[in-house]
Gaussian input, Z-matrix of N, CA and C with variables (Angstrom, degrees):
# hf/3-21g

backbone

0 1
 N
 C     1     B1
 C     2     B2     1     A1
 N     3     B3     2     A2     1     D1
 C     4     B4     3     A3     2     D2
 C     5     B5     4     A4     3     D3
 N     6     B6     5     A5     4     D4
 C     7     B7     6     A6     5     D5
 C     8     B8     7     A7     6     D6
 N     9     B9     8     A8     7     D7
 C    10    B10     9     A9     8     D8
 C    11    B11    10    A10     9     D9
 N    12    B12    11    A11    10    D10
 C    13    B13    12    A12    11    D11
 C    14    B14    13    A13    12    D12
 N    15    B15    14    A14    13    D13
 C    16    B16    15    A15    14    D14
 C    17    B17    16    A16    15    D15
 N    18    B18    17    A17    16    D16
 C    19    B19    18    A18    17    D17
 C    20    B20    19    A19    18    D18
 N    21    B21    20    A20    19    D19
 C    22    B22    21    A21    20    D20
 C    23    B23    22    A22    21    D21
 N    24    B24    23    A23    22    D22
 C    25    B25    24    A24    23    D23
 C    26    B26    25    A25    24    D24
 N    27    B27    26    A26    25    D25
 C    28    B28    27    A27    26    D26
 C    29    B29    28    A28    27    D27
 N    30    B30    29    A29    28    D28
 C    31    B31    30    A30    29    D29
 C    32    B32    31    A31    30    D30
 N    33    B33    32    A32    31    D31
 C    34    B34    33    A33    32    D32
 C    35    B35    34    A34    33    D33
 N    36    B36    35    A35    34    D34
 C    37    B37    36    A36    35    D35
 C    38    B38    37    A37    36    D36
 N    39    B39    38    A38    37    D37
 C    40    B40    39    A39    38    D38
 C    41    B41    40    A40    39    D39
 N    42    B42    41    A41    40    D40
 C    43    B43    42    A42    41    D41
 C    44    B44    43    A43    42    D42
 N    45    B45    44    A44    43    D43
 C    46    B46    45    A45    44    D44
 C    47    B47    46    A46    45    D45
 N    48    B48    47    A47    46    D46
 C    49    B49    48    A48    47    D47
 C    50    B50    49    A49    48    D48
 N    51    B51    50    A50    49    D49
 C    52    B52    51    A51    50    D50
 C    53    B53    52    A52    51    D51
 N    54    B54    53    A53    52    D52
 C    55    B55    54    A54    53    D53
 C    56    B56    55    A55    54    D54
 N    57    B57    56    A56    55    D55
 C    58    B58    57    A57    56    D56
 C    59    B59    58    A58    57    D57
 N    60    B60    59    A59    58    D58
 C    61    B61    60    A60    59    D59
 C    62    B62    61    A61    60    D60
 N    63    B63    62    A62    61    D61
 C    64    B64    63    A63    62    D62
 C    65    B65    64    A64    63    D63
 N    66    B66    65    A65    64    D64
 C    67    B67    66    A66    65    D65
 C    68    B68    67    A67    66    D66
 N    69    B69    68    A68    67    D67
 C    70    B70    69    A69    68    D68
 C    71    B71    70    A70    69    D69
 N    72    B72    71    A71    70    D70
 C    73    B73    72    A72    71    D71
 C    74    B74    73    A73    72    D72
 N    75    B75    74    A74    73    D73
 C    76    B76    75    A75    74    D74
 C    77    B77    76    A76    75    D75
 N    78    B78    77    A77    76    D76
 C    79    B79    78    A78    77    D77
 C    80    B80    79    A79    78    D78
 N    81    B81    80    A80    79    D79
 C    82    B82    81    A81    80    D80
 C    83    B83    82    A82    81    D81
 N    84    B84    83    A83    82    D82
 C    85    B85    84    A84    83    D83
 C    86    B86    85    A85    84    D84
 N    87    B87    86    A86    85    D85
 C    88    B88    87    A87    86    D86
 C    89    B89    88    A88    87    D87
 N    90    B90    89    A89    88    D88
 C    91    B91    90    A90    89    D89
 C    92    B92    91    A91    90    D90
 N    93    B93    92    A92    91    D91
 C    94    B94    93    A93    92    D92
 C    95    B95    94    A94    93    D93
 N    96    B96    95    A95    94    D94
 C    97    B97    96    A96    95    D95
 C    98    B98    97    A97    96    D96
 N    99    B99    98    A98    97    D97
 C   100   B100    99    A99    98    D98
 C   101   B101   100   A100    99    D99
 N   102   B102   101   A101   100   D100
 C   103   B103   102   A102   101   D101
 C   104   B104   103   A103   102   D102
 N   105   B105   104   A104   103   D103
 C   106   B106   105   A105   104   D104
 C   107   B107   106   A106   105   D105
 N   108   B108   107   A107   106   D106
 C   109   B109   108   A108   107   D107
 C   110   B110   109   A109   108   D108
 N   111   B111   110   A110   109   D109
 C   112   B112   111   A111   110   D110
 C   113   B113   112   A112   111   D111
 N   114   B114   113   A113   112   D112
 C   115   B115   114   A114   113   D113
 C   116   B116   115   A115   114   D114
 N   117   B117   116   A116   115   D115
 C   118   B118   117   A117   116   D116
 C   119   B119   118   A118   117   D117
 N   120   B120   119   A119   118   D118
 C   121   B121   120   A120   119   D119
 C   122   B122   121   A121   120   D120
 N   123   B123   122   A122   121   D121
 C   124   B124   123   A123   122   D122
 C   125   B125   124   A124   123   D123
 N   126   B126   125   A125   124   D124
 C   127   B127   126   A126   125   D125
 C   128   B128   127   A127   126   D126
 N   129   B129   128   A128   127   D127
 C   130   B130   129   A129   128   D128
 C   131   B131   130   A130   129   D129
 N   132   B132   131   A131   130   D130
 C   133   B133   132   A132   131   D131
 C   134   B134   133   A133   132   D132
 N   135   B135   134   A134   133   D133
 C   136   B136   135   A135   134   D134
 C   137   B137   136   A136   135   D135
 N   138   B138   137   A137   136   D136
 C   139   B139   138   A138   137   D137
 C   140   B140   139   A139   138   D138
 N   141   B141   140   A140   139   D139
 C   142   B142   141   A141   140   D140
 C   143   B143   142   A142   141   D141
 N   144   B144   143   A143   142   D142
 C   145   B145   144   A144   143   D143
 C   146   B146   145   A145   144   D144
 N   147   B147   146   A146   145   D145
 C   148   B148   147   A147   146   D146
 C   149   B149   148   A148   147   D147
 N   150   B150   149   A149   148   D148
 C   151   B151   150   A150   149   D149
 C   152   B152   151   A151   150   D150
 N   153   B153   152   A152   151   D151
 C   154   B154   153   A153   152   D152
 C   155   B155   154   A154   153   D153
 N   156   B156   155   A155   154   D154
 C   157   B157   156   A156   155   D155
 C   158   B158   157   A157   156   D156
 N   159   B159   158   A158   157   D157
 C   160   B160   159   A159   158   D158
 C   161   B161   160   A160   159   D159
 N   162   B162   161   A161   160   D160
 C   163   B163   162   A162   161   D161
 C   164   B164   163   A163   162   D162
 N   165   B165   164   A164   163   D163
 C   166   B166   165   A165   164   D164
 C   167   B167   166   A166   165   D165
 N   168   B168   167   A167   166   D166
 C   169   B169   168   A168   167   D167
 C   170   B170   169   A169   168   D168
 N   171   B171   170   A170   169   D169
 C   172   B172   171   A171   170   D170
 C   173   B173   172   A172   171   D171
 N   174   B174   173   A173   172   D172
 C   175   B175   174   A174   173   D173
 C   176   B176   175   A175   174   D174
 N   177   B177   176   A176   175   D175
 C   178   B178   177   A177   176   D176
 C   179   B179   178   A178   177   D177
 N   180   B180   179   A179   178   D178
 C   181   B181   180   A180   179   D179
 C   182   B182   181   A181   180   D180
 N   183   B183   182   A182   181   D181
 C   184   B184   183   A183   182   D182
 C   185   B185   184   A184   183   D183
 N   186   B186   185   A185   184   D184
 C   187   B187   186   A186   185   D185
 C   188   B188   187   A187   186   D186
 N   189   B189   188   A188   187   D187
 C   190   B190   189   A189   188   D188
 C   191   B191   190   A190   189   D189
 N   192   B192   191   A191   190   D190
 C   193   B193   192   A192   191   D191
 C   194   B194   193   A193   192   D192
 N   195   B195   194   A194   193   D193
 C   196   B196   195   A195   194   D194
 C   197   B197   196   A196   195   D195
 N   198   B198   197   A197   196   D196
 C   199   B199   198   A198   197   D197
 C   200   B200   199   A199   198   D198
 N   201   B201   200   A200   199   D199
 C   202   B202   201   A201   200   D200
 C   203   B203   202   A202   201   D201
 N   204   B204   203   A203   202   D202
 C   205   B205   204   A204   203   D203
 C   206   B206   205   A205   204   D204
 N   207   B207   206   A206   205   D205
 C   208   B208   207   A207   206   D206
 C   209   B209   208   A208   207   D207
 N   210   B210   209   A209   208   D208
 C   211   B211   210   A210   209   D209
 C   212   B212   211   A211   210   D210
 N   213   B213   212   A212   211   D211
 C   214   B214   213   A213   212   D212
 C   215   B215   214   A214   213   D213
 N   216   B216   215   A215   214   D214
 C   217   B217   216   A216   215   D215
 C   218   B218   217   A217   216   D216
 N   219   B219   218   A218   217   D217
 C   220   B220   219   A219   218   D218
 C   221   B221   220   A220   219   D219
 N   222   B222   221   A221   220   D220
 C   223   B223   222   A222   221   D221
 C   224   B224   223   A223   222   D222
 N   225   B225   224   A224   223   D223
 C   226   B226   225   A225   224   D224
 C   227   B227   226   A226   225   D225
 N   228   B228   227   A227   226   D226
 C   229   B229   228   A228   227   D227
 C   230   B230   229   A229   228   D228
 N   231   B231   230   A230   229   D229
 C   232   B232   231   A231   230   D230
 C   233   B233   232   A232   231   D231
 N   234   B234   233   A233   232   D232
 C   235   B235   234   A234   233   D233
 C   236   B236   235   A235   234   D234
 N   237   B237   236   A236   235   D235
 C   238   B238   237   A237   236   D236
 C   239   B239   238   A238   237   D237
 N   240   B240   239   A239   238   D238
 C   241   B241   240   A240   239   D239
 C   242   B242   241   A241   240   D240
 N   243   B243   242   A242   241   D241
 C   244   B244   243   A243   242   D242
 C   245   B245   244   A244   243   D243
 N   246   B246   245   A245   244   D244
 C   247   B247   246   A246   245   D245
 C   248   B248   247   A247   246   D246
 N   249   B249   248   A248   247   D247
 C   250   B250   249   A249   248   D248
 C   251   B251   250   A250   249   D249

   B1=1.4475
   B2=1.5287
   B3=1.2195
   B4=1.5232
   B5=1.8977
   B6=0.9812
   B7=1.8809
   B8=1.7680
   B9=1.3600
   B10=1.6113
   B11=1.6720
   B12=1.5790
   B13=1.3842
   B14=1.7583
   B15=1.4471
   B16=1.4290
   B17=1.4817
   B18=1.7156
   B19=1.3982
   B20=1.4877
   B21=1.5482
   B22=1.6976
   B23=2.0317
   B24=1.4062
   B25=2.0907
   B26=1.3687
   B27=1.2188
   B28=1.4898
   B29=1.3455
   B30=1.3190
   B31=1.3971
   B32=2.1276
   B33=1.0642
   B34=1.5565
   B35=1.4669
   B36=1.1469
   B37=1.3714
   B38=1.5043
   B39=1.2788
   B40=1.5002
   B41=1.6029
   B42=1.1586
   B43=1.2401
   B44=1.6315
   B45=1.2103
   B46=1.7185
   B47=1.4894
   B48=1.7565
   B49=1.5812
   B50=1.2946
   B51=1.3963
   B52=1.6300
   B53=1.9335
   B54=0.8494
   B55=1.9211
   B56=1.6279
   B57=1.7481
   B58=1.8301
   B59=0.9807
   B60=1.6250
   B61=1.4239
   B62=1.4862
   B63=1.1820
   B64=1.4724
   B65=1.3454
   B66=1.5373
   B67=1.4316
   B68=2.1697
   B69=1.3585
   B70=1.4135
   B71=1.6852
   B72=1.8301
   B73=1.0191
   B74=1.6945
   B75=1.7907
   B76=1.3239
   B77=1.8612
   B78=1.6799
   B79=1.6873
   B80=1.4198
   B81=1.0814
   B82=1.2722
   B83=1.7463
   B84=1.1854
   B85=0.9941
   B86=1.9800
   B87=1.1938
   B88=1.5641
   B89=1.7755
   B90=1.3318
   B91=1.8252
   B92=1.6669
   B93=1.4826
   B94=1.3055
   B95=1.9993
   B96=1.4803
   B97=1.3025
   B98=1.3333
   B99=1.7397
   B100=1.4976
   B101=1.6772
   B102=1.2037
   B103=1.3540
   B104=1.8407
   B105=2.0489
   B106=1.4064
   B107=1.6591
   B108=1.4535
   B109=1.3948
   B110=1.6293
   B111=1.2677
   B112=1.6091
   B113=0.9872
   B114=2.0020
   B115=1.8175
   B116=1.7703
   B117=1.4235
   B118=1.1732
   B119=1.3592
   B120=1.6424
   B121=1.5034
   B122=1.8296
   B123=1.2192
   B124=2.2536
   B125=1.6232
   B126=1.3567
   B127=1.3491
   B128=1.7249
   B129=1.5492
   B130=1.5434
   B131=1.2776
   B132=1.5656
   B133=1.7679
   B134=2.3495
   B135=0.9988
   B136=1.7641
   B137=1.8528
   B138=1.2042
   B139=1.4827
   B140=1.7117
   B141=1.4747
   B142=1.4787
   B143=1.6700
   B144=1.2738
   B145=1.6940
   B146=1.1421
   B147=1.7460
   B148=1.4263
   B149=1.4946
   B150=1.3068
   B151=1.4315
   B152=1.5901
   B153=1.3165
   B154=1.2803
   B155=1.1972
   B156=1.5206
   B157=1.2625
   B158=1.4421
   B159=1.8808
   B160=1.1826
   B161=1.7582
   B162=1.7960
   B163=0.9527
   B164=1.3498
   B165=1.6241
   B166=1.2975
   B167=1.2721
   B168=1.1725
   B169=1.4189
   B170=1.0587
   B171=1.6085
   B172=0.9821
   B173=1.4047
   B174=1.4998
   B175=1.4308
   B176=1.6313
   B177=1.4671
   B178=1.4512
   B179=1.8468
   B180=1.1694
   B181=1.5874
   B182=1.3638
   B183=1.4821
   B184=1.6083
   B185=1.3149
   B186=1.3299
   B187=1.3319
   B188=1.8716
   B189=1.0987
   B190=1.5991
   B191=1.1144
   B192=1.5918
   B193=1.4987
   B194=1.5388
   B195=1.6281
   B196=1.2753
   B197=1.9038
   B198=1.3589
   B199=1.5107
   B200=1.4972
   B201=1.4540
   B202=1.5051
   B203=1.9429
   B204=1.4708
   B205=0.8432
   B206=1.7288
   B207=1.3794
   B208=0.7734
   B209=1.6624
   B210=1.7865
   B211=1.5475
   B212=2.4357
   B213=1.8971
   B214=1.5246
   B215=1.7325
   B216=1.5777
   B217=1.2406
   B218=1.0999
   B219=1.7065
   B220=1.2413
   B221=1.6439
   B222=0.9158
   B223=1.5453
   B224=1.4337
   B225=1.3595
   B226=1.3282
   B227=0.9039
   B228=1.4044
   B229=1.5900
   B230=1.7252
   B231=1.3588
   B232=1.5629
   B233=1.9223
   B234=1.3057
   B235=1.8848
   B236=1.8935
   B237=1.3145
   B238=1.4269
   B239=0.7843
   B240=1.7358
   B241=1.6599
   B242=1.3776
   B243=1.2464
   B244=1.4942
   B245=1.2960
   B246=1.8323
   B247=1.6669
   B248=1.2009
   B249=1.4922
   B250=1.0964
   B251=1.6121
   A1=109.10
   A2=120.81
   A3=126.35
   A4=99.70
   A5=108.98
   A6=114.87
   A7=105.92
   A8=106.93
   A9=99.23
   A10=106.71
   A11=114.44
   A12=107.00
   A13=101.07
   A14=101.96
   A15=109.08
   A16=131.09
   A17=116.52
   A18=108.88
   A19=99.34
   A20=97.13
   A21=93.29
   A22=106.13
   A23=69.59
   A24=76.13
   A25=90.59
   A26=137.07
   A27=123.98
   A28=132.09
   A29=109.68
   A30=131.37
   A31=86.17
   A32=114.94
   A33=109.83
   A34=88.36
   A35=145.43
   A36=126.54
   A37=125.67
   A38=123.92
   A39=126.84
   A40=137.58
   A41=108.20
   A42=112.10
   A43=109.00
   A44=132.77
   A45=124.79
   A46=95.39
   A47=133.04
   A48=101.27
   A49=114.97
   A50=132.31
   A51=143.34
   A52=81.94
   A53=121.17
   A54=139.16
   A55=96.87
   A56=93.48
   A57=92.38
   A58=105.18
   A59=122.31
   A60=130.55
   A61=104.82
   A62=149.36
   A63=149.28
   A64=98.30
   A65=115.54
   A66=126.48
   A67=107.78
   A68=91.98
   A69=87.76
   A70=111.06
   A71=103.82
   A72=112.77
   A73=136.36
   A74=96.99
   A75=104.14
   A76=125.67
   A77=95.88
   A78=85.63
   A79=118.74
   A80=149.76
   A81=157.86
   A82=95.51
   A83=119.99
   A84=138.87
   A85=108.86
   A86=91.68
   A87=99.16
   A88=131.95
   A89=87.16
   A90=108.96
   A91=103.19
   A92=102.00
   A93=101.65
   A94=115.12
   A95=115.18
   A96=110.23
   A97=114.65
   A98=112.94
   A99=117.67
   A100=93.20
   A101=129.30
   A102=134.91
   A103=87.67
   A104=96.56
   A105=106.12
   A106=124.19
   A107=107.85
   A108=133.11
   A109=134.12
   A110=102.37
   A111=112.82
   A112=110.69
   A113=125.13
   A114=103.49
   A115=93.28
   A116=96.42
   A117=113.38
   A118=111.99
   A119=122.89
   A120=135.10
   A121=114.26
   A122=108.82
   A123=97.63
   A124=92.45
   A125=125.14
   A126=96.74
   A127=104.21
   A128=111.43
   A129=121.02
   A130=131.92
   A131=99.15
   A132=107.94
   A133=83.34
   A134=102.59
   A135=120.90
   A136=88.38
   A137=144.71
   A138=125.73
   A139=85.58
   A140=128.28
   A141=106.69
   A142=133.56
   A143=82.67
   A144=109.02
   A145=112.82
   A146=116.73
   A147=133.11
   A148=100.87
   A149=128.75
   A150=127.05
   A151=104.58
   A152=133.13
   A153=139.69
   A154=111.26
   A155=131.34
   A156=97.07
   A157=128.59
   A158=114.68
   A159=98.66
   A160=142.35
   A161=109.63
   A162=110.86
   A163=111.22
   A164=115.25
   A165=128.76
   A166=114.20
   A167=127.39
   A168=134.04
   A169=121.17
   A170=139.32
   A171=140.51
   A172=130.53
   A173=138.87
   A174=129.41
   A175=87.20
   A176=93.64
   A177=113.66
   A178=109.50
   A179=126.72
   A180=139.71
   A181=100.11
   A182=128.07
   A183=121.35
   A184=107.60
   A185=109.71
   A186=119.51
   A187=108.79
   A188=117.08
   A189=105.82
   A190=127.46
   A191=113.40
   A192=137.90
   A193=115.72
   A194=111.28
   A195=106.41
   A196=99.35
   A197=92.49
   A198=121.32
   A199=95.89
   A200=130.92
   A201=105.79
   A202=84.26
   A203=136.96
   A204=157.96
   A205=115.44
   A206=108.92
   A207=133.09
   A208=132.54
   A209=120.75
   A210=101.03
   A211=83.87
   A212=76.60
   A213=82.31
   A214=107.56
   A215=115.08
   A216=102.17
   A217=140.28
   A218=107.81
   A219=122.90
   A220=111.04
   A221=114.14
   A222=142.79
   A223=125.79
   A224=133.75
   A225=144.13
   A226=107.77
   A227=129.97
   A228=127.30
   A229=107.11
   A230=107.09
   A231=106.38
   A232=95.31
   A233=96.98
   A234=98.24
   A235=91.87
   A236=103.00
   A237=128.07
   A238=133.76
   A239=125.04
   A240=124.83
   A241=110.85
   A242=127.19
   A243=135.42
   A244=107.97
   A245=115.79
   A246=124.79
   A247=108.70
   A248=137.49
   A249=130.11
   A250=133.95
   D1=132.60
   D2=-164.81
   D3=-79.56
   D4=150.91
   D5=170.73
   D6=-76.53
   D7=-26.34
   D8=-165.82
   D9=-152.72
   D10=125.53
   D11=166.07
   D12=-87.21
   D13=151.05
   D14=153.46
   D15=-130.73
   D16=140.61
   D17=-170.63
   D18=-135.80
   D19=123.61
   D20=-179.19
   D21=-110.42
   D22=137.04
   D23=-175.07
   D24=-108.70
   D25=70.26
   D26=110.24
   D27=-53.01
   D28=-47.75
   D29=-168.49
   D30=-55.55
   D31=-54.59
   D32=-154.64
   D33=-102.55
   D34=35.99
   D35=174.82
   D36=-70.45
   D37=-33.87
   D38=143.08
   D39=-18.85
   D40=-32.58
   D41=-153.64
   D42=-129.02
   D43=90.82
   D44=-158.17
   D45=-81.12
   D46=-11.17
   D47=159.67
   D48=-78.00
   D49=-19.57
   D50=-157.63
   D51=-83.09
   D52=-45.96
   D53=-179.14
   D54=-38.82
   D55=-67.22
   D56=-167.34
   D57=-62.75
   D58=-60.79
   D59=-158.37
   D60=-55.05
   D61=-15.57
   D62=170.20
   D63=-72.50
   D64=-75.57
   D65=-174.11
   D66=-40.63
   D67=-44.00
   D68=-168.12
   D69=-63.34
   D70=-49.22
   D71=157.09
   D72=-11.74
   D73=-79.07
   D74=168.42
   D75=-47.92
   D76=-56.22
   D77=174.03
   D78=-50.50
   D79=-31.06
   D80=-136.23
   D81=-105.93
   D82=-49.00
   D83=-175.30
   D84=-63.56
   D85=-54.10
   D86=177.66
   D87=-83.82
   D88=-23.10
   D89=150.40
   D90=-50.72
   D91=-81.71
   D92=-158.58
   D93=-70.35
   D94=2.60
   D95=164.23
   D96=-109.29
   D97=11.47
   D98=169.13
   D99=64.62
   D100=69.76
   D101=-166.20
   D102=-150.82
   D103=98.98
   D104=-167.12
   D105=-67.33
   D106=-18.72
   D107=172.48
   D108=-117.64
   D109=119.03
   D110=164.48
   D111=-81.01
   D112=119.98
   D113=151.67
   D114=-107.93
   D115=149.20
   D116=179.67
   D117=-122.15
   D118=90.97
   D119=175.35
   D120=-46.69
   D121=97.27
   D122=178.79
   D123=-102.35
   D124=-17.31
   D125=-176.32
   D126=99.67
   D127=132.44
   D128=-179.63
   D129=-65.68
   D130=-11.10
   D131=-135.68
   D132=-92.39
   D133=-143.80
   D134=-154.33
   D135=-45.03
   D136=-40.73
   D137=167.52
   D138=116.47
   D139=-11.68
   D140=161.28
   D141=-19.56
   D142=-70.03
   D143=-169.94
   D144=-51.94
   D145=-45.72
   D146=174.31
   D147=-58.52
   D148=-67.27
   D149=-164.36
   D150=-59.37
   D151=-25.01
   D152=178.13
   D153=-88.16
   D154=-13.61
   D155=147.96
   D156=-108.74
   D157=-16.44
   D158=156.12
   D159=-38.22
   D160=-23.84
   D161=-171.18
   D162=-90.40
   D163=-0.03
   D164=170.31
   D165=-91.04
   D166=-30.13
   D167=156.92
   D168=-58.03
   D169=-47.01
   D170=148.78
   D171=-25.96
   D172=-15.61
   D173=-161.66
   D174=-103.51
   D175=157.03
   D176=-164.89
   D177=-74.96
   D178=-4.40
   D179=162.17
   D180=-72.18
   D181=-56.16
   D182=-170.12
   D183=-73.20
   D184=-47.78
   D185=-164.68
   D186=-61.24
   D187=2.00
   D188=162.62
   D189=-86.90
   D190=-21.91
   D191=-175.94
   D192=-61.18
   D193=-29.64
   D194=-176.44
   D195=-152.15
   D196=159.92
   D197=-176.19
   D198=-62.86
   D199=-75.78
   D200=-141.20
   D201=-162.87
   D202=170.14
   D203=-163.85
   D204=-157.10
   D205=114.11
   D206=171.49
   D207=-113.17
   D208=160.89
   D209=178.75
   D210=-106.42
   D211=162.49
   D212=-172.39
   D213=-80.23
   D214=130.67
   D215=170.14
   D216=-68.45
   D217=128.50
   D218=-171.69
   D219=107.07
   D220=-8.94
   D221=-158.01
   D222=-129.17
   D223=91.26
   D224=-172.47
   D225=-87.82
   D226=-18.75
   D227=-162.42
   D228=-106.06
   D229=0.72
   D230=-170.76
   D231=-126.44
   D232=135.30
   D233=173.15
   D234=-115.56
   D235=146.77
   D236=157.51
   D237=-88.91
   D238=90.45
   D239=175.65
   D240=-68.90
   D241=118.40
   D242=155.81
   D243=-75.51
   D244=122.30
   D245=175.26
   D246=-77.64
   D247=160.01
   D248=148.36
   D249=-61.38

């Protein structure tokens, strides 16, 4: 069993349904392989991407999926989903 999934949305940064549907994706994914951590790569640069998906993390549908969200230390460009 892996310690950490990772999903980097560069590839979909355009597109805030292509955004959830990854993000939603991944939680769903790491629930059901008991995989206790999300890192989610947005990238360093203007903090768009980051604020777009925190604010996707934020709605009360995602927000049951996981414990707590964090940024990675040392690391601006990576957030830490905590699973339940």
């Amino acid at each position: 069993m892996p310690d950490k999934l990772t999903i980097d949305l560069h590839p979909v940064f355009r597109s805030d349904q292509d955004i959830a549907q990854a993000i939603r994706g991944a939680l769903f994914r790491a629930a059901g392989q008991k995989v206790p951590l999300v890192e989610i790569i947005t990238g360093k640069g203007s903090g768009k991407l980051r604020s777009r998906v925190l604010a996707m993390l934020k709605q009360p549908h995602v927000k049951k999926l996981y414990r707590r969200v964090e940024t990675a230390p040392g690391n601006d460009g990576k957030l830490l989903v905590h699973l339940t």
